[in-house]
N, C-alpha and C positions, 0 to 999 in steps of 0.2 A: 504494500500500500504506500509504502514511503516515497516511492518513485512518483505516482501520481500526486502528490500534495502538489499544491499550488498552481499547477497546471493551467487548472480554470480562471485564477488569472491573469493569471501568461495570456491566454488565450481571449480572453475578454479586453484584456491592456492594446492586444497586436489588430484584434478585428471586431473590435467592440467601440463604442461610444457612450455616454452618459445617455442614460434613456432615465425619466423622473415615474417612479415608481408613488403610487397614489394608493395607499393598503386601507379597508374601509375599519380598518383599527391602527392608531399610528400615525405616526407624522409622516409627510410627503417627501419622499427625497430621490434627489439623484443618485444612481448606481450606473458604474463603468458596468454594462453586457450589450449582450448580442440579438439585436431587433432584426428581424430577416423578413422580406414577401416574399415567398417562393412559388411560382406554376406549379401548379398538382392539379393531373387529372383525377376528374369523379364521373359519376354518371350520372347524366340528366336522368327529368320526369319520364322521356322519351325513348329511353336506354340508349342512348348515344352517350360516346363522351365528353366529358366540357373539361376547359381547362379554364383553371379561377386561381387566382392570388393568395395562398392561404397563410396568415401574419402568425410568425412564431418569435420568443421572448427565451433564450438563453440565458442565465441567471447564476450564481456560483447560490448555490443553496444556503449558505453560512451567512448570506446578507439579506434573504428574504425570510426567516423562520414563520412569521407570521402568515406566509403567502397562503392569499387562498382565494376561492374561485367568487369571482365578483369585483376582485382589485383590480385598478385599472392602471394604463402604462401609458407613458406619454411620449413616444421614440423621437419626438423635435420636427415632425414631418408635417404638423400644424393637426394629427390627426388623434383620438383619444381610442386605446381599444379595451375591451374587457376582459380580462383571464379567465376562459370555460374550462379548461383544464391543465393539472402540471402532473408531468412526472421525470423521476429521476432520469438521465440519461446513461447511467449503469457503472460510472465512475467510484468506485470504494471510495476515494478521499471525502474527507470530512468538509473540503471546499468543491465535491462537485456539481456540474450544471445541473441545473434543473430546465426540463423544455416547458416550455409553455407555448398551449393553444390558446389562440386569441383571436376575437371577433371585434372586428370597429365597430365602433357608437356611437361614431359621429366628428366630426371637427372639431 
């Protein structure tokens, strides 16, 4: 486990930015992580497939403890979104990522 310490933010420092984390218990602050829009296909109503934007939230787990699903993230893009889900990204270290699913709600 020793080898992965710290990693996450190494990794949050090299391709991460302050994104202002907004937890609906807690003061509002900025965190150095990893805010991403990635294309992912799904399947439409139609069964065709579609390809949509889907916003994920990177996080060293040891700065969010509180996180939980309804807090919202603010990545500086003028845009607010909501965290519907997080889970570890499989990292043993005690600072590793946590991913977050996240849906916009607006500007």
């Amino acid at each position: 486990m020793g080898v992965f310490e710290g990693m996450a933010g190494v990794l949050s420092d090299v391709l991460g930015a302050p994104v202002r984390y907004l937890p609906a218990t807690g003061r509002p602050r900025d965190i150095q992580s990893i805010f991403r829009e990635e294309p992912v296909t799904v399947t439409g109503d139609d069964g065709r497939d579609v390809l949509i934007v889907a916003p994920s939230w990177r996080v060293s787990r040891d700065l969010v403890a509180e996180l939980a699903r309804g807090d919202l993230v603010q990545p500086g893009n003028g845009r607010t979104y909501k965290v519907v889900n997080h889970m570890p990204t499989g990292s043993p270290a005690c600072d590793g990522l946590l991913l977050c699913e996240l849906e916009a709600t607006g500007p």
